[in-house]
N, C-alpha and C positions, 0 to 999 in steps of 0.2 A: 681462249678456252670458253665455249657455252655453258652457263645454267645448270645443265644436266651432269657436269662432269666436274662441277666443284665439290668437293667432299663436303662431307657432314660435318659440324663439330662433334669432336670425340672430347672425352675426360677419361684419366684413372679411375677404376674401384677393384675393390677385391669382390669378387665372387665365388662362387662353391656350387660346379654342377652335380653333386652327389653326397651322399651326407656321410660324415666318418671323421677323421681327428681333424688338426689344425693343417696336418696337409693337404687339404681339401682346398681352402682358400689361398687363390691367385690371384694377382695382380693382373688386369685386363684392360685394355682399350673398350668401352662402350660408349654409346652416343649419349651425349649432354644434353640434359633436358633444354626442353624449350617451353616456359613458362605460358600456361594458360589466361583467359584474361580475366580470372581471378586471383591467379598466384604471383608467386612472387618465386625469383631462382635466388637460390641461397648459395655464395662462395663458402663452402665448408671450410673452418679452422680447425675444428676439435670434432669428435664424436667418442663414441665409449665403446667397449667391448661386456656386455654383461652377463648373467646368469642365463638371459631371454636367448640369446644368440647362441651359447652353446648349447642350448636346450635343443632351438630348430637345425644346429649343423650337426647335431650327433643325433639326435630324435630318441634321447633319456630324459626321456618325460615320465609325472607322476602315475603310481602305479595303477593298471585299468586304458590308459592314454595314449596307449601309440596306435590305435588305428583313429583314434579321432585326431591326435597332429598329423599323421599323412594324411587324411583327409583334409585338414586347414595347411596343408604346407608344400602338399604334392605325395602322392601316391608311390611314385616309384623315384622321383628324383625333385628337388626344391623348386617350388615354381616361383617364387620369387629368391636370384641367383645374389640379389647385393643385401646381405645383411645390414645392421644396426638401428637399432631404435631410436636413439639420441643424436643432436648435433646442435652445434653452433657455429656463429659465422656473419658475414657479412652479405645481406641483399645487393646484387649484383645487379639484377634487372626485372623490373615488375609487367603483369598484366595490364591491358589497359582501364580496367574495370573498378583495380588495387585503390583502396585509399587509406586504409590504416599504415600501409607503410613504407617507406620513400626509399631509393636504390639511397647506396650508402648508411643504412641504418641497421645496427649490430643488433643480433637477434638469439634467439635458440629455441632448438623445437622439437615435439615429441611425435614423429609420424606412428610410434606405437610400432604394434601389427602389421602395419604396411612395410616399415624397414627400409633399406636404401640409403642407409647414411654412411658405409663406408667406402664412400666416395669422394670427389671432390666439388661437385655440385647436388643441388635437389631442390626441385620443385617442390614446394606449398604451396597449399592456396590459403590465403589473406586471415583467413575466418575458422584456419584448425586450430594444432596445437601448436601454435606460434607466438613467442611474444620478443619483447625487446630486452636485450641482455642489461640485467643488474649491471649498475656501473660499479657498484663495490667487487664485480667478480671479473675474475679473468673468463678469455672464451675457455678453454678446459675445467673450469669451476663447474658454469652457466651450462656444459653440454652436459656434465652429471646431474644435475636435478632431479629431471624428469623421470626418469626408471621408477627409481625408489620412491619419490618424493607422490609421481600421481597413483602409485600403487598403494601409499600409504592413504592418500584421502579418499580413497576410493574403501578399501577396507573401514577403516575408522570413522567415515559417514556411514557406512550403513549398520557399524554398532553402535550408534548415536552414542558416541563418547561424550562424558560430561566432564565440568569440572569436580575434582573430588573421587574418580575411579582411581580405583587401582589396576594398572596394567603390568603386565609381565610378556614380555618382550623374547623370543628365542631366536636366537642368529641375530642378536641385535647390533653388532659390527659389521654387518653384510651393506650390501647397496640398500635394499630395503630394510635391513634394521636399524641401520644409523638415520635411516628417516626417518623411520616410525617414531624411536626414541626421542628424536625432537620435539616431532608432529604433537604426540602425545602429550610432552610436555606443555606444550604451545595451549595447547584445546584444556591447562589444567588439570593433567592425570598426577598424579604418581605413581611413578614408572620404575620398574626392576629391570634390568638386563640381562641374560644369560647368554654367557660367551666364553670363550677357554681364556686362559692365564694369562698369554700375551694382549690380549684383547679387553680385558676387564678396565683398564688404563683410560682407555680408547671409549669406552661405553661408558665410563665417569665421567669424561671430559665432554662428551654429549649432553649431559644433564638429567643422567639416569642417575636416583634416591637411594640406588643398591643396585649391587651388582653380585651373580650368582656365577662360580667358577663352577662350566657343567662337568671338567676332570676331577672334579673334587666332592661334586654336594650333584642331587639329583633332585630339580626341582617339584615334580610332582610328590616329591617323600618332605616336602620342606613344611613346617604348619602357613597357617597365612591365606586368608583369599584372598580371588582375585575379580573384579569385576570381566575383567575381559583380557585372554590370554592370546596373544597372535604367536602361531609360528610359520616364523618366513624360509624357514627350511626344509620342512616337510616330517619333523624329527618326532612330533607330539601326536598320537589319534585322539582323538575322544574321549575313549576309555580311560586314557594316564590324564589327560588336559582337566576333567571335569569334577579330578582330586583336590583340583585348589581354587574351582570356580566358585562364586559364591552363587547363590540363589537368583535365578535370571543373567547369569554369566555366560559371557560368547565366546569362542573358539573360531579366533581368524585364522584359517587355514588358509594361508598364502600360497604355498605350493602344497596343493592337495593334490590327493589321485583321488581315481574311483572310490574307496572305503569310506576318504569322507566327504565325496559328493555322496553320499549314499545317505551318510549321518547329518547331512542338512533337512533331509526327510523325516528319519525315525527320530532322532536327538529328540523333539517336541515331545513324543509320545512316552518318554521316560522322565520326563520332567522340566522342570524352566528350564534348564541349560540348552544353550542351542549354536548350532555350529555356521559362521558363515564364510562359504569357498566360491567356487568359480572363479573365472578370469576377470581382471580387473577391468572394467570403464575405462574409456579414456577420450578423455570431455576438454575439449581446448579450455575451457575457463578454468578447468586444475594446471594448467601451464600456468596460468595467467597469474592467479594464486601464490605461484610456486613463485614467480617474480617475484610478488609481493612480500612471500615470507622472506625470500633470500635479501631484496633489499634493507628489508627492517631486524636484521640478522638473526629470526627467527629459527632458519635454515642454513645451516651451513654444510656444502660438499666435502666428502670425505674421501680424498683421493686416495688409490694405494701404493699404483703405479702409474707412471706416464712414458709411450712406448711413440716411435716416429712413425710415419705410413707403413716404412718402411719394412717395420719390425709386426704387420700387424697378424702375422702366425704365430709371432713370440706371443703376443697380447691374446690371442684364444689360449694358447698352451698356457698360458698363465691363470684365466678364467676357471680351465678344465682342473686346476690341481683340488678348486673348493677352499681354498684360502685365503681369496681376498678379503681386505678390509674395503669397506666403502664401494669406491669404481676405480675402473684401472681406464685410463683415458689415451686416449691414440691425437699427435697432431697432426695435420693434413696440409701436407707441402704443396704450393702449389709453382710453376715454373714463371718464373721472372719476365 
């Protein structure tokens, strides 16, 4: 047999050439990267199925936003076909250029935006969001991190959180509010949680100061300020958030729409209160971080569910109910 007629290496991924429910994603034969000679190919073990992902396969994005995600996502159909943000795993085979990290060495990492992790390999290069897995975590721990975890230092640096704030936290059981809750902790806040009745358990054991059951109590009706109120669900505007902000208080609009992109603008003009949204940074040295906090048990992953390759349309339908705690995490089989 000639050169020309040896196939390619292939790998498994799910992909999704159209956007719509969890029947959208199939199991496919595509070509296996072939690492650049600054990256490094990653044998996937774990990746995650998050909020981020059913966001780009159903395109119910915040209100104002869907012609700017089909513009960032593809116009009439996904231009990038292999979802996931998150993954972990073992370095398979490096560029030749690579020196931070040597084939054999256990890793996890945030391609963000770029996505392609539910697969069973992926290219990095050396110098993203890459680093080497927590030895106190398993690879399913180490591939939750990053979602929540660089969303959260991305918000909470630019409200330059101090020690001493008081933070109030909404969806803080989520993938980003179980990190927030930490985060916050971590940086010195005291921190309130608001999450429903099964969940309030769950947002103690984080290390949130109180916890507010929202089927019971409605927090902007409660007394109490706050320096900085994040919501990571989209549940809070302006107008109800800035009932309990105190004088120069921020409004982390995590999943915002147009309204309060709009209220990052005018907010100033009504007073110190002021709202900060947009999509979050994503800075390899907040991976790098996220190591750090997870090893010194700063951080800790909050799994809800754990699904096999196999299962990984169960694992979107499960995403799409709005109920998960924490990340629901997918293992990644690979053949013997």
């Amino acid at each position: 047999m000639t050169l020309d007629h040896v196939a390619s290496p292939t790998m498994q991924a799910y992909v999704y050439r159209r956007y719509g429910g969890p029947d959208v994603v199939e199991l496919a034969d595509v070509p296996k990267p072939v690492p650049r000679a600054n990256e490094v190919l990653v044998r996937i073990k774990a990746t995650t199925v998050t909020s981020g992902d059913w966001r780009v396969r159903t395109l119910c994005v915040p209100k104002g936003l869907v012609l700017v995600a089909r513009l960032a996502f593809g116009i009439t159909r996904p231009r990038q076909p292999i979802m996931g943000s998150e993954l972990a795993g073992t370095i398979e085979a490096i560029g030749k250029d690579v020196t931070r990290f040597r084939v054999g060495d256990d890793v996890f990492g945030f391609p963000g935006g770029a996505m392609g992790c539910h697969a069973q390999y992926r290219a990095m290069a050396e110098d993203g969001g890459l680093a080497r897995k927590p030895a106190n975590l398993s690879f399913e721990e180490s591939a939750s991190l990053s979602f929540g975890g660089s969303t959260s230092l991305h918000f909470l640096r630019k409200a330059d959180i101090k020690a001493g704030d008081k933070v109030l936290v909404v969806g803080a059981s989520g993938g980003v509010g179980s990190a927030m809750v930490q985060l916050a902790k971590h940086f010195g806040a005291e921190v309130t949680g608001v999450a429903s009745t099964a969940n309030l358990a769950l947002v103690a054991s984080l290390g949130a100061d109180r916890v507010i059951d929202y089927t019971r109590q409605d927090f902007a009706s409660q007394g109490g300020s706050y320096d900085i109120v994040v919501d990571t669900v989209g549940a809070t505007s302006f107008a109800r958030g800035k009932n309990v902000l105190r004088d120069g208080g921020r409004l982390l609009a995590v999943a915002a729409g147009m309204p309060e992109m709009l209220a990052v603008l005018w907010a100033p003009l009504t007073g110190s209160r002021r709202v900060i949204a947009g999509p979050a940074e994503e800075r390899p040295a907040d991976v790098r971080q996220l190591a750090e906090l997870a090893e010194s048990g700063a951080l800790k992953p909050v799994i809800d569910r754990r699904y096999r390759f196999a299962q990984m349309a169960d694992a979107h339908a499960y995403v799409e109910t709005g109920r998960k705690r924490g990340s629901v995490v997918v293992s990644v089989e690979h053949p013997r």
